[in-house]
Structures are given as C-alpha cells and as structure tokens.
PDB file of the backbone (N, CA, C, O) and the ligand in Angstrom, with CONECT records:
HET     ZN  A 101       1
ATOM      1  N   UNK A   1      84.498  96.325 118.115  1.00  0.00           N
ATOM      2  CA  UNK A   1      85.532  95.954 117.139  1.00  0.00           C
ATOM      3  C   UNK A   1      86.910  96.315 117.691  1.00  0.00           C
ATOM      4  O   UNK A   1      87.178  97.436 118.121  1.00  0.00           O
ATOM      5  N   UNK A   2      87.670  95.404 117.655  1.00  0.00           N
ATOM      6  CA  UNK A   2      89.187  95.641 117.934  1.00  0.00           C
ATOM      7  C   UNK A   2      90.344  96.803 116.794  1.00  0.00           C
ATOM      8  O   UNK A   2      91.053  96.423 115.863  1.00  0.00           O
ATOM      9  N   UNK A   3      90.204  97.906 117.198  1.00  0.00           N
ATOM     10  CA  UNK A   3      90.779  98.710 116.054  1.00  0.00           C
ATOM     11  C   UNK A   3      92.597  98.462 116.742  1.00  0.00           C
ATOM     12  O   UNK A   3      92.753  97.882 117.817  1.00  0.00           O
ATOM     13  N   UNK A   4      93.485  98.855 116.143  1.00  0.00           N
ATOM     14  CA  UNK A   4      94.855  99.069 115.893  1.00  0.00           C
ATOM     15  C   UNK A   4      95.651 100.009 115.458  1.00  0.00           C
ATOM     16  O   UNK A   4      95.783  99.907 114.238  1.00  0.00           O
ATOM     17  N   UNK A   5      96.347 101.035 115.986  1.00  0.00           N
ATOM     18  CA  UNK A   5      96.992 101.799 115.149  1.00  0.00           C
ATOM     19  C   UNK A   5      98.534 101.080 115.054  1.00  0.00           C
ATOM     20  O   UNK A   5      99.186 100.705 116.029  1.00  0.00           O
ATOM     21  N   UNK A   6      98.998 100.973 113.456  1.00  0.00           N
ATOM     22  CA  UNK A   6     100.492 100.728 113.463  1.00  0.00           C
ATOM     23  C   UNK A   6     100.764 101.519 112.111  1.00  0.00           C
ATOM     24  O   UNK A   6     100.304 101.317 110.988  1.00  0.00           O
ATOM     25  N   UNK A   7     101.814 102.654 112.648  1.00  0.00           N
ATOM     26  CA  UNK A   7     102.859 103.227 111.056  1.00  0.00           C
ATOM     27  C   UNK A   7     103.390 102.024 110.173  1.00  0.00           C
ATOM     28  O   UNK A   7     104.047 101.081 110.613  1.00  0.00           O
ATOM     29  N   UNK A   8     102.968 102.222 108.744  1.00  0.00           N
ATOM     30  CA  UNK A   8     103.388 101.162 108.229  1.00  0.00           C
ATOM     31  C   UNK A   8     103.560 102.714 106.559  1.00  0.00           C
ATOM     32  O   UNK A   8     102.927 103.714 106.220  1.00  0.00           O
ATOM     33  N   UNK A   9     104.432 102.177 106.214  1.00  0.00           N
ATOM     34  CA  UNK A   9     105.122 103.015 104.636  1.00  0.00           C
ATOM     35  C   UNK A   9     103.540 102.500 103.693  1.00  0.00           C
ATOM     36  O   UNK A   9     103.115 101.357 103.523  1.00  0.00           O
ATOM     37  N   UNK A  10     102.925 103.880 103.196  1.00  0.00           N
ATOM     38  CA  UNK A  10     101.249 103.703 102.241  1.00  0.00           C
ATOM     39  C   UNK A  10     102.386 103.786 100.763  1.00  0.00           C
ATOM     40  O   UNK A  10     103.399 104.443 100.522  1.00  0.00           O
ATOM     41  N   UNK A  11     101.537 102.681  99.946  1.00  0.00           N
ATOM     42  CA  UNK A  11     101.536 102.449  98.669  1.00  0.00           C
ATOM     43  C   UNK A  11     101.133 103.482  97.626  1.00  0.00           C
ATOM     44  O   UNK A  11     101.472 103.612  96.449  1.00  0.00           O
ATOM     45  N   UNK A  12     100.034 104.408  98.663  1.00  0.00           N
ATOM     46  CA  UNK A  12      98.991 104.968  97.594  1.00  0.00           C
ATOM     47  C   UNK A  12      99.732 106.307  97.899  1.00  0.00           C
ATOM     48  O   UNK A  12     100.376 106.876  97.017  1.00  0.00           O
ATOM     49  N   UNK A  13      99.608 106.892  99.407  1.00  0.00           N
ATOM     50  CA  UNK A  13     100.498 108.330  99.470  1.00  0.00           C
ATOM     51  C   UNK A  13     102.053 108.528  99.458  1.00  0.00           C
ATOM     52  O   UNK A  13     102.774 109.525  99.487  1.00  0.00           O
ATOM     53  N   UNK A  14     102.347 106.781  99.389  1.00  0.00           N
ATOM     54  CA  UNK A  14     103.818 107.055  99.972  1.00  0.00           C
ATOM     55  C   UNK A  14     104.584 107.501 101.191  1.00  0.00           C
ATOM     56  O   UNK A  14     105.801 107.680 101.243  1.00  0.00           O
ATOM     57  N   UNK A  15     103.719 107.656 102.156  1.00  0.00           N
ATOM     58  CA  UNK A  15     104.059 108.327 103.488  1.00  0.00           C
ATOM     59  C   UNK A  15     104.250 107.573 104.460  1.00  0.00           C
ATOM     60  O   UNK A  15     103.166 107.005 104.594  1.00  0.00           O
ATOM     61  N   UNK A  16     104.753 107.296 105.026  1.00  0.00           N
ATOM     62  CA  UNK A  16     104.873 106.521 106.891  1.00  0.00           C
ATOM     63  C   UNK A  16     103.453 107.266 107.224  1.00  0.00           C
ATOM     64  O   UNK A  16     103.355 108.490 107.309  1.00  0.00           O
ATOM     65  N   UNK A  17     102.222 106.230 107.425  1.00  0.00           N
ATOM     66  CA  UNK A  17     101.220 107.022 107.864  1.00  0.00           C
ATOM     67  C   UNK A  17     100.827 105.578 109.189  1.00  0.00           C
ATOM     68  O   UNK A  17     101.032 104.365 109.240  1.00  0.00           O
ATOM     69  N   UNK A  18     100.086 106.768 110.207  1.00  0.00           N
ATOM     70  CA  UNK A  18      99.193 105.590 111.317  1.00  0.00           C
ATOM     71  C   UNK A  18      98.159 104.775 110.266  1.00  0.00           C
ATOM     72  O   UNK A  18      97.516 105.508 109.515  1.00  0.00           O
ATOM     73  N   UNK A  19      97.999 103.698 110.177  1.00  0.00           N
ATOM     74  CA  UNK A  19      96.849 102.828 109.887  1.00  0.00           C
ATOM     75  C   UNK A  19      96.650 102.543 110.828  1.00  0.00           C
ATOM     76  O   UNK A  19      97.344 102.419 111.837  1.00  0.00           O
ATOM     77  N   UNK A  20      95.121 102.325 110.495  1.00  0.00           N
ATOM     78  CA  UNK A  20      93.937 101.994 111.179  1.00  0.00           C
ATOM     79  C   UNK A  20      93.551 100.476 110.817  1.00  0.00           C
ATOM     80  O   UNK A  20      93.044 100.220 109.725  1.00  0.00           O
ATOM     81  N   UNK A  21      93.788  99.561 111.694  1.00  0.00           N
ATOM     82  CA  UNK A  21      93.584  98.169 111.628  1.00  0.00           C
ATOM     83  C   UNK A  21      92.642  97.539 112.132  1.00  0.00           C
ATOM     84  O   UNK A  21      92.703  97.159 113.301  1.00  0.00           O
ATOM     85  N   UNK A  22      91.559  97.297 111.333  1.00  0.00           N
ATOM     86  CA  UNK A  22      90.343  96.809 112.201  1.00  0.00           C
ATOM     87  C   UNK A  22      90.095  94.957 112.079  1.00  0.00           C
ATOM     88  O   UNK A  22      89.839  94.594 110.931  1.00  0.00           O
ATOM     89  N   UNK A  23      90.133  94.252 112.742  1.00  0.00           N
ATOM     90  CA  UNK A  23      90.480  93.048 112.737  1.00  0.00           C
ATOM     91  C   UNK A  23      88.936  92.244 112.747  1.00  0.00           C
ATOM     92  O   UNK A  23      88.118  92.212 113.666  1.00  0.00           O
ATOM     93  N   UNK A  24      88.864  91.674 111.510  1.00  0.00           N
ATOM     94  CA  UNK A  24      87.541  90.877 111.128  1.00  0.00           C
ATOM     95  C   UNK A  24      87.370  89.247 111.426  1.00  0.00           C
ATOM     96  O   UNK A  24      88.103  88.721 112.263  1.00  0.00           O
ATOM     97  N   UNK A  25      86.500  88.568 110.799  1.00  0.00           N
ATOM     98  CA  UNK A  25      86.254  87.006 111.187  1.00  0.00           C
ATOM     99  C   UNK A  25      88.027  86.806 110.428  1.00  0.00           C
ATOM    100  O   UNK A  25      89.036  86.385 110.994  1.00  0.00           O
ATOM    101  N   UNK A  26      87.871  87.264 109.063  1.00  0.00           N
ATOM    102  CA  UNK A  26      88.883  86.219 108.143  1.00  0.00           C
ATOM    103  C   UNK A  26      90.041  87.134 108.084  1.00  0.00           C
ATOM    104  O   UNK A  26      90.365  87.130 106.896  1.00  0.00           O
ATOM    105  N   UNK A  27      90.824  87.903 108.723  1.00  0.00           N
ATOM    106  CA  UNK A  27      91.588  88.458 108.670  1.00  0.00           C
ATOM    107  C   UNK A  27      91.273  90.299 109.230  1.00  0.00           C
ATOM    108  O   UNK A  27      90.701  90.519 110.297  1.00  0.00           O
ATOM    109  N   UNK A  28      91.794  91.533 108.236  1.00  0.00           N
ATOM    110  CA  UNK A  28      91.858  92.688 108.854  1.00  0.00           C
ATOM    111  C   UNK A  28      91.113  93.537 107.871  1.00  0.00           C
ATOM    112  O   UNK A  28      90.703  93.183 106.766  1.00  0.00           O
ATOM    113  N   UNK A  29      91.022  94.493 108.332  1.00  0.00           N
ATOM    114  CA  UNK A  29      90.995  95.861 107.407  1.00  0.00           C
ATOM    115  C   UNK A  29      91.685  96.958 107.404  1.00  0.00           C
ATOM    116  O   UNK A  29      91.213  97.914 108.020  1.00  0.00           O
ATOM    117  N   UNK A  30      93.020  97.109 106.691  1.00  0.00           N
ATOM    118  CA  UNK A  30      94.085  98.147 106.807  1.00  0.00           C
ATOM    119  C   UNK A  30      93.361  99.601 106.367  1.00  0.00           C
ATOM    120  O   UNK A  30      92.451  99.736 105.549  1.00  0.00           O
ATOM    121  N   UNK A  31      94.009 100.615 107.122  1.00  0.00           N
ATOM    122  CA  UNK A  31      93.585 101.882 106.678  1.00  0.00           C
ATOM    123  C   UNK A  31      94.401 103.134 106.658  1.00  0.00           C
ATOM    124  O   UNK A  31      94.745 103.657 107.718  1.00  0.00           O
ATOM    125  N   UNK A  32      94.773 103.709 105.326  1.00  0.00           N
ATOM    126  CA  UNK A  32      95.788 104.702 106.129  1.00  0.00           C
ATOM    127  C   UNK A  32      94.864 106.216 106.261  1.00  0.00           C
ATOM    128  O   UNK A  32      94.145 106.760 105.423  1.00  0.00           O
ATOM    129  N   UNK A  33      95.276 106.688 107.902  1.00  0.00           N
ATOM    130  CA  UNK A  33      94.495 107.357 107.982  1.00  0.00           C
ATOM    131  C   UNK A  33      94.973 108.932 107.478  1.00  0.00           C
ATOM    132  O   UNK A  33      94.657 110.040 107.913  1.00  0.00           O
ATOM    133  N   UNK A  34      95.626 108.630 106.672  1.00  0.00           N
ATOM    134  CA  UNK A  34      96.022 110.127 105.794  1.00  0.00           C
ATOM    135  C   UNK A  34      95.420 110.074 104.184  1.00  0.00           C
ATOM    136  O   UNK A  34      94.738 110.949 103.649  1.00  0.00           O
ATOM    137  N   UNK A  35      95.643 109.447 103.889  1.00  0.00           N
ATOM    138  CA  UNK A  35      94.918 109.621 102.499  1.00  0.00           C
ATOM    139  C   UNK A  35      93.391 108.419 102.081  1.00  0.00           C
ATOM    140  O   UNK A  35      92.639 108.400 101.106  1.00  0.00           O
ATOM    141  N   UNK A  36      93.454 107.588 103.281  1.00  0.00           N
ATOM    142  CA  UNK A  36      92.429 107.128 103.159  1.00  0.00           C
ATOM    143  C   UNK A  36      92.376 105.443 102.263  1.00  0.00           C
ATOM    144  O   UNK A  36      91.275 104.893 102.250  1.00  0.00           O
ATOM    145  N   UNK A  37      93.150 104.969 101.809  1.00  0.00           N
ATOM    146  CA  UNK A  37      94.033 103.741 101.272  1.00  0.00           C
ATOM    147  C   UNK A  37      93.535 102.802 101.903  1.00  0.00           C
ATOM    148  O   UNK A  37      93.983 102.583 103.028  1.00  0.00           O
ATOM    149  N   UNK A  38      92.440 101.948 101.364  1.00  0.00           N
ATOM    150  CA  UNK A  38      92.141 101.171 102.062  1.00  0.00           C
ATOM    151  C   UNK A  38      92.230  99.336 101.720  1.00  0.00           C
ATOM    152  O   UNK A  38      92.324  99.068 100.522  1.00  0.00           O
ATOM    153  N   UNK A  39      92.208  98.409 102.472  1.00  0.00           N
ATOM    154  CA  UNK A  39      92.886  97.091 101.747  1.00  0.00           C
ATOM    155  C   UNK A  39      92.603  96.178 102.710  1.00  0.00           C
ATOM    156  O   UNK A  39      93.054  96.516 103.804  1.00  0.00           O
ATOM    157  N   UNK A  40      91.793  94.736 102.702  1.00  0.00           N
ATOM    158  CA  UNK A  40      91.685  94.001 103.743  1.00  0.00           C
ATOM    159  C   UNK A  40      92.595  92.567 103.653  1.00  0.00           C
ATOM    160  O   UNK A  40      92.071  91.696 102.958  1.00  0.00           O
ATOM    161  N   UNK A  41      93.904  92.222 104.282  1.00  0.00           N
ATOM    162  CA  UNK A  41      94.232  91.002 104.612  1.00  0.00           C
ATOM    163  C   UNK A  41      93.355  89.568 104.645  1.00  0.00           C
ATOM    164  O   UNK A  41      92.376  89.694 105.381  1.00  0.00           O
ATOM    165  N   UNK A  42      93.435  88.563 104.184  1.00  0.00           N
ATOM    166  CA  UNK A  42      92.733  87.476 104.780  1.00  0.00           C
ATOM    167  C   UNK A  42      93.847  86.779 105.626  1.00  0.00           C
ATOM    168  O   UNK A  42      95.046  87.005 105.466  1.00  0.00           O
ATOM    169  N   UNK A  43      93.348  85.941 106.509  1.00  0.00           N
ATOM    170  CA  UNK A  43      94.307  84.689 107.224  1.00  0.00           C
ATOM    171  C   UNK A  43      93.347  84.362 108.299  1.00  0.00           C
ATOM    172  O   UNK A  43      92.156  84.660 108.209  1.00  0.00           O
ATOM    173  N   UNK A  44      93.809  83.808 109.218  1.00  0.00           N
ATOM    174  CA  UNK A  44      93.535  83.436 110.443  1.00  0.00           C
ATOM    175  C   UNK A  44      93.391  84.419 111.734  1.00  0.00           C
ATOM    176  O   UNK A  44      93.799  85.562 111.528  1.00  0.00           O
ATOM    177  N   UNK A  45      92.998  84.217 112.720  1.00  0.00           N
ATOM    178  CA  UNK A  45      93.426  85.220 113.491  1.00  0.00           C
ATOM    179  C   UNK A  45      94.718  85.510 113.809  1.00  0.00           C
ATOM    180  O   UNK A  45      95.249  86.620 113.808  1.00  0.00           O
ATOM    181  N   UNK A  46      95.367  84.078 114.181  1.00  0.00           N
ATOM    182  CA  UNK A  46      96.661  84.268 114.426  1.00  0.00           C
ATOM    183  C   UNK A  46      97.768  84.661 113.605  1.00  0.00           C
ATOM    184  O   UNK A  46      98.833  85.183 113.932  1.00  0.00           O
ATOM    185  N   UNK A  47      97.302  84.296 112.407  1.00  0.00           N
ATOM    186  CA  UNK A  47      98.409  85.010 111.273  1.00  0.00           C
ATOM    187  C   UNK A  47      97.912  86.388 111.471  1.00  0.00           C
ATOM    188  O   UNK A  47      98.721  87.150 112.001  1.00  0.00           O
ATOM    189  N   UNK A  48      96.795  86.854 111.170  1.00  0.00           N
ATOM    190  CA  UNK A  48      96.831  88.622 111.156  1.00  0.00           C
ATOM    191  C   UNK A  48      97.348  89.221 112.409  1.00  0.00           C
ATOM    192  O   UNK A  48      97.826  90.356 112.385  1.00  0.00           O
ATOM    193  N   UNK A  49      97.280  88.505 113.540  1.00  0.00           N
ATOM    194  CA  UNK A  49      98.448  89.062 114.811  1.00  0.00           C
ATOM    195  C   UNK A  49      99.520  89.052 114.437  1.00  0.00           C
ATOM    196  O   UNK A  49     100.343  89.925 114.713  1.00  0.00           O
ATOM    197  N   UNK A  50      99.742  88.016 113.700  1.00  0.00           N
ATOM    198  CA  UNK A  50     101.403  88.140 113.666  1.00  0.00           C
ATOM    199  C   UNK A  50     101.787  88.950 112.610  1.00  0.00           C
ATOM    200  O   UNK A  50     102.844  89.580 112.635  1.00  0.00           O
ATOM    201  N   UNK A  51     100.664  88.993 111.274  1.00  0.00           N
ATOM    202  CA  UNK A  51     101.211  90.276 110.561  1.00  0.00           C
ATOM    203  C   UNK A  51     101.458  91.520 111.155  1.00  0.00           C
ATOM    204  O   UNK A  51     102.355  92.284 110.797  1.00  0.00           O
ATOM    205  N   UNK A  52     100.406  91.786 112.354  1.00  0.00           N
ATOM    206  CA  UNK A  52     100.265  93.087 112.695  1.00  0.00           C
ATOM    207  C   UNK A  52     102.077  93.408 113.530  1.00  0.00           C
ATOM    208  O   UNK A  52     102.682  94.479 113.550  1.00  0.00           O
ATOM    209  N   UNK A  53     102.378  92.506 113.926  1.00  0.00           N
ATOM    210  CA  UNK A  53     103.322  91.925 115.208  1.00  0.00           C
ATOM    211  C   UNK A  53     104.456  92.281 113.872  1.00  0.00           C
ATOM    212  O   UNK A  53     105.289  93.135 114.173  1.00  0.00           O
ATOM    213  N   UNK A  54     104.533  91.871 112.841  1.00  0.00           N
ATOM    214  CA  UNK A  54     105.514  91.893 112.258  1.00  0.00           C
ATOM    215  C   UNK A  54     105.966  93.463 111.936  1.00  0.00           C
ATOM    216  O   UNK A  54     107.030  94.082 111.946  1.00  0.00           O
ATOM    217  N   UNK A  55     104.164  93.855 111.561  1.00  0.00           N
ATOM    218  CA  UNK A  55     104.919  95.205 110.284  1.00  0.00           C
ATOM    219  C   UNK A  55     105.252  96.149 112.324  1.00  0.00           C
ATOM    220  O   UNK A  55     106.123  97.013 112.222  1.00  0.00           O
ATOM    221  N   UNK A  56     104.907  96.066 113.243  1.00  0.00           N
ATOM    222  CA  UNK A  56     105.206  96.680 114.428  1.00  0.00           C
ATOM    223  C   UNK A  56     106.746  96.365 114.112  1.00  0.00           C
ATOM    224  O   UNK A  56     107.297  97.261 113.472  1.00  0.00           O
ATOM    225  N   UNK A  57     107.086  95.894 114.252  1.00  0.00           N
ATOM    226  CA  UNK A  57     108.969  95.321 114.296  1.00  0.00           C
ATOM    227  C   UNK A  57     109.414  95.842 113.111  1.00  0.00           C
ATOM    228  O   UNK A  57     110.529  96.361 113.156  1.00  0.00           O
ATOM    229  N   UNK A  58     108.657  95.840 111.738  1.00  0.00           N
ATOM    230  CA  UNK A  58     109.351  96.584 110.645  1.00  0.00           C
ATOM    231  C   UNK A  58     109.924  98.394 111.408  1.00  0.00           C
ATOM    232  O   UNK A  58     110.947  99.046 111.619  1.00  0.00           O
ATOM    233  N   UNK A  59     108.454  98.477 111.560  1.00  0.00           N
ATOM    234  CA  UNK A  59     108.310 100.327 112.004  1.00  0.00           C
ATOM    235  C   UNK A  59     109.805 100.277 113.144  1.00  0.00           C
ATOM    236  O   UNK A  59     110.773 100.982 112.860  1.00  0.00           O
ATOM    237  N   UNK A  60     109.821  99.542 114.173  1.00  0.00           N
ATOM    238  CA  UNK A  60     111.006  99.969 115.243  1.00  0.00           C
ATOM    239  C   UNK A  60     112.498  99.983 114.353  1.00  0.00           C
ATOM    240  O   UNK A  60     113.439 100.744 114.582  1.00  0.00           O
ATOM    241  N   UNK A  61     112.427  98.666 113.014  1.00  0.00           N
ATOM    242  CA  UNK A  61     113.742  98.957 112.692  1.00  0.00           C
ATOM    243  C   UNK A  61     114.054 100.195 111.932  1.00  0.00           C
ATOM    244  O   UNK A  61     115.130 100.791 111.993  1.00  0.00           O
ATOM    245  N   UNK A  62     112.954 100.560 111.160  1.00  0.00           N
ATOM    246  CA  UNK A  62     113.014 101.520 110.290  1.00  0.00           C
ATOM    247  C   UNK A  62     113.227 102.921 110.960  1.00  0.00           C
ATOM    248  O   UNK A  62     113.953 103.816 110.525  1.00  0.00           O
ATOM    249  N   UNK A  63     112.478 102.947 112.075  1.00  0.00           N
ATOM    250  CA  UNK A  63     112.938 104.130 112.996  1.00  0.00           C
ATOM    251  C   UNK A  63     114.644 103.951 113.657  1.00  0.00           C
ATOM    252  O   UNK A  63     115.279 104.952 113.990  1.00  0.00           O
ATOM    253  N   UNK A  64     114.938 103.240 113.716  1.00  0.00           N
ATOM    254  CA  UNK A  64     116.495 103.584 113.956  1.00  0.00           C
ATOM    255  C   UNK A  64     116.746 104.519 112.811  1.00  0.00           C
ATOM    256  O   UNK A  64     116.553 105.671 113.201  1.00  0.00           O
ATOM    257  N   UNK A  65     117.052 104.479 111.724  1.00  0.00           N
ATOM    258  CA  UNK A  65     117.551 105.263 110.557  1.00  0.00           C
ATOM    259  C   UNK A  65     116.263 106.616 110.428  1.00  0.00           C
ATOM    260  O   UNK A  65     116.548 107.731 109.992  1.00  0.00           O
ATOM    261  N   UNK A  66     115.174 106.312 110.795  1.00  0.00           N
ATOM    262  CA  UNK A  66     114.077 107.211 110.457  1.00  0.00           C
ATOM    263  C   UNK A  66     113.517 107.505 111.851  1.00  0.00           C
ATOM    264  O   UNK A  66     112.501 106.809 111.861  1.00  0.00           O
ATOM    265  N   UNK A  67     113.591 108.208 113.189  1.00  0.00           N
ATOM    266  CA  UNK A  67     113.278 108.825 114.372  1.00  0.00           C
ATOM    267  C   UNK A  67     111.751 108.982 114.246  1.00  0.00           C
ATOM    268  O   UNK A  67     110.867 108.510 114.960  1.00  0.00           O
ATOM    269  N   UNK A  68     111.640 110.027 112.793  1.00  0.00           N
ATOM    270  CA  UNK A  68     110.286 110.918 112.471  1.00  0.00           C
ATOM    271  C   UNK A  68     109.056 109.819 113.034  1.00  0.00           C
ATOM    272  O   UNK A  68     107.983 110.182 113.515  1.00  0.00           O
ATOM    273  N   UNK A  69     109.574 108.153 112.814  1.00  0.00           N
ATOM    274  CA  UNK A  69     108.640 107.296 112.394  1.00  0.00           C
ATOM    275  C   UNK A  69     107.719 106.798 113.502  1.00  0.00           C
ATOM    276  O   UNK A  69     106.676 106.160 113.358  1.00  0.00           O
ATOM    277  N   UNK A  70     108.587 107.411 115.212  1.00  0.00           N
ATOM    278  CA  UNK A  70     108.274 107.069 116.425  1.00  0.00           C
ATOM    279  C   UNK A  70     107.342 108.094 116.412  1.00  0.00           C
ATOM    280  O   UNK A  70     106.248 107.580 116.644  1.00  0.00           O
ATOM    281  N   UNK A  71     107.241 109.206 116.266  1.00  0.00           N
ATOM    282  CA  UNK A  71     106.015 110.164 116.072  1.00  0.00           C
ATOM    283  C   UNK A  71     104.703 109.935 115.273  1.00  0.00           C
ATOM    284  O   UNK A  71     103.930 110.794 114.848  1.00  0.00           O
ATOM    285  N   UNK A  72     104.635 108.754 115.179  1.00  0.00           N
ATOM    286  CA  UNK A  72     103.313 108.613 114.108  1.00  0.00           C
ATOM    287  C   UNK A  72     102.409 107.445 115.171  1.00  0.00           C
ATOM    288  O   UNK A  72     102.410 106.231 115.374  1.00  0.00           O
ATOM    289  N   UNK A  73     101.563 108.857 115.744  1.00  0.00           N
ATOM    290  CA  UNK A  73     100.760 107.558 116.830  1.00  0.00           C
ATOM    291  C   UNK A  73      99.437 107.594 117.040  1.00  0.00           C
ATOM    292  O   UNK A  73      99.020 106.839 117.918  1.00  0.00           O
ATOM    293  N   UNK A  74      98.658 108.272 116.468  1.00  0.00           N
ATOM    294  CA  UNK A  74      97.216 109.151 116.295  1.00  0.00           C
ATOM    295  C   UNK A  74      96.652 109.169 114.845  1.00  0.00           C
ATOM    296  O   UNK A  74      97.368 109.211 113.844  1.00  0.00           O
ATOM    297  N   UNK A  75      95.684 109.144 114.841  1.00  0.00           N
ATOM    298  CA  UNK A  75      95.270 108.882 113.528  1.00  0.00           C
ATOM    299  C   UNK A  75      95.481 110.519 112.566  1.00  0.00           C
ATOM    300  O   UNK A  75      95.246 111.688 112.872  1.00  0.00           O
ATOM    301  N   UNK A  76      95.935 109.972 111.533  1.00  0.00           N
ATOM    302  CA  UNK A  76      96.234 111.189 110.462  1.00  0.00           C
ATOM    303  C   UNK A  76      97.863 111.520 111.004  1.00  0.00           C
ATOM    304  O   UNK A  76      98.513 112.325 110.338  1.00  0.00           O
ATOM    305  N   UNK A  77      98.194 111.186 111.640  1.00  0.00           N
ATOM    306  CA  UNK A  77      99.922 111.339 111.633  1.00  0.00           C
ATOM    307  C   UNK A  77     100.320 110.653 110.359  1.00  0.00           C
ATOM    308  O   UNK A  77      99.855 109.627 109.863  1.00  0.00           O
ATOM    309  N   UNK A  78     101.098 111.289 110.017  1.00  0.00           N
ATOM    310  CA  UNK A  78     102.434 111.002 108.694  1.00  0.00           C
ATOM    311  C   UNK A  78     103.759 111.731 108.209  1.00  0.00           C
ATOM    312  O   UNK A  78     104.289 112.719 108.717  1.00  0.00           O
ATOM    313  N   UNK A  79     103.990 111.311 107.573  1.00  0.00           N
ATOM    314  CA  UNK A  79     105.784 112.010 107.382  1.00  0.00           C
ATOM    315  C   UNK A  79     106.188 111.496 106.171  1.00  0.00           C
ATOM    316  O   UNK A  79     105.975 110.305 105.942  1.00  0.00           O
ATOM    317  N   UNK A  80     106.771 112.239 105.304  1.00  0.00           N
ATOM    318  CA  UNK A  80     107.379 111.915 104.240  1.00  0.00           C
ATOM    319  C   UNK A  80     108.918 111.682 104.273  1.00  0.00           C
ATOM    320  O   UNK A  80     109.463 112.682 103.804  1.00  0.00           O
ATOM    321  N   UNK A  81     109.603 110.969 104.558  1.00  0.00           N
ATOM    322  CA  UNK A  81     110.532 110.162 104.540  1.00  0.00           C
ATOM    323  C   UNK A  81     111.709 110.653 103.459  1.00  0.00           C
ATOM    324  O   UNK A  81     111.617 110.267 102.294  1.00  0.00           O
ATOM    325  N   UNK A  82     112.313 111.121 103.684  1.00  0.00           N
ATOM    326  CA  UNK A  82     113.559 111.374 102.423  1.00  0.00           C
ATOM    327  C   UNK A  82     114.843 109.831 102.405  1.00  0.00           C
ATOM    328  O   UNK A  82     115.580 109.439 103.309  1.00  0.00           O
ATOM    329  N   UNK A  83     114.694 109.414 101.305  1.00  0.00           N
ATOM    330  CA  UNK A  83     115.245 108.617 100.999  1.00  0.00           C
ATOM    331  C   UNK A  83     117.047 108.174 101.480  1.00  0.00           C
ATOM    332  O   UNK A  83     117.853 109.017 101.084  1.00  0.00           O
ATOM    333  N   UNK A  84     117.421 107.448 101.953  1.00  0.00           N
ATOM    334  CA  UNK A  84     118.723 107.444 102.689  1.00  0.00           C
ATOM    335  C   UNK A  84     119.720 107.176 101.964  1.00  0.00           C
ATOM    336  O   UNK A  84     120.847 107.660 101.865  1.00  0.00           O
ATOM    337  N   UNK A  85     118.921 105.957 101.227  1.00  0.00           N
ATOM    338  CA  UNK A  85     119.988 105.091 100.564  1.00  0.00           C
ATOM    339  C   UNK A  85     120.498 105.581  98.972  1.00  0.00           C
ATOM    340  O   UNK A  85     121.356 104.933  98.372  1.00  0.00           O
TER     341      UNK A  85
HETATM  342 ZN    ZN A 101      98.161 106.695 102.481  1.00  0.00          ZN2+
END
C-alpha cells in the first residue's frame, strides 16, 4: 500500500498534525496520527494526487507565517498553532 505523510490542520484535535494517507482503488484514507481522526476521500487517482499535491502547497504557505509546521514529519508530530490573525 502506498502510505503518505502530509501536515494538514485536524478538525477533530485542531492541531497541525502528520496524516497518514493511505491511497485506495476510489480515492484515500486520511489519518491524523495524533488523535487518530479518521476520513476517506473518494475521486480518481489523479484527483487524490492532486488533493494530496494541493493540501502539500497549503502546509508550505501556511508555514511561512507558522515555521512550527515544517517540523511535522513523522507520525504523531503536531503543534498547536496560536492564532495570528
Ligand atoms: Zn487530529
């Protein structure tokens, strides 16, 4: 199985956490590996690359303003984020 790690902001802990992306026939299986949040995408293959491709490009912009966010690269990495704006 093709697994994935990409920091993406969890719904459930609220944290910049590594997910765990395991990529199926009809899309993915997101995972955050801090609290355990789990959720599967449907699409194509090529759309779930490019989701994956996307939220990757979210994480680099968000780390300009947020550094902490380049440190999240191993499973169970996370960071709680103090609000900027
Ligand atoms: Zn979480």
């Amino acid at each position: 199985m093709d697994t994935k790690l990409v920091p993406i902001k969890c719904n459930e802990c609220k944290a910049w956490a590594v997910f765990e992306i395991n990529l199926i026939n009809n899309g993915a299986n997101f995972k955050c590996t801090h609290c355990g949040n789990e959720f599967p995408i449907e699409g194509t293959q090529k759309q779930t690359k490019e989701t994956i491709s996307n939220l990757r490009k979210y994480a680099k912009i968000e780390a300009q303003l947020y550094p902490e966010i380049l440190n999240l690269k191993n499973p169970g990495d996370h960071t709680i984020l103090s609000e900027k704006d």
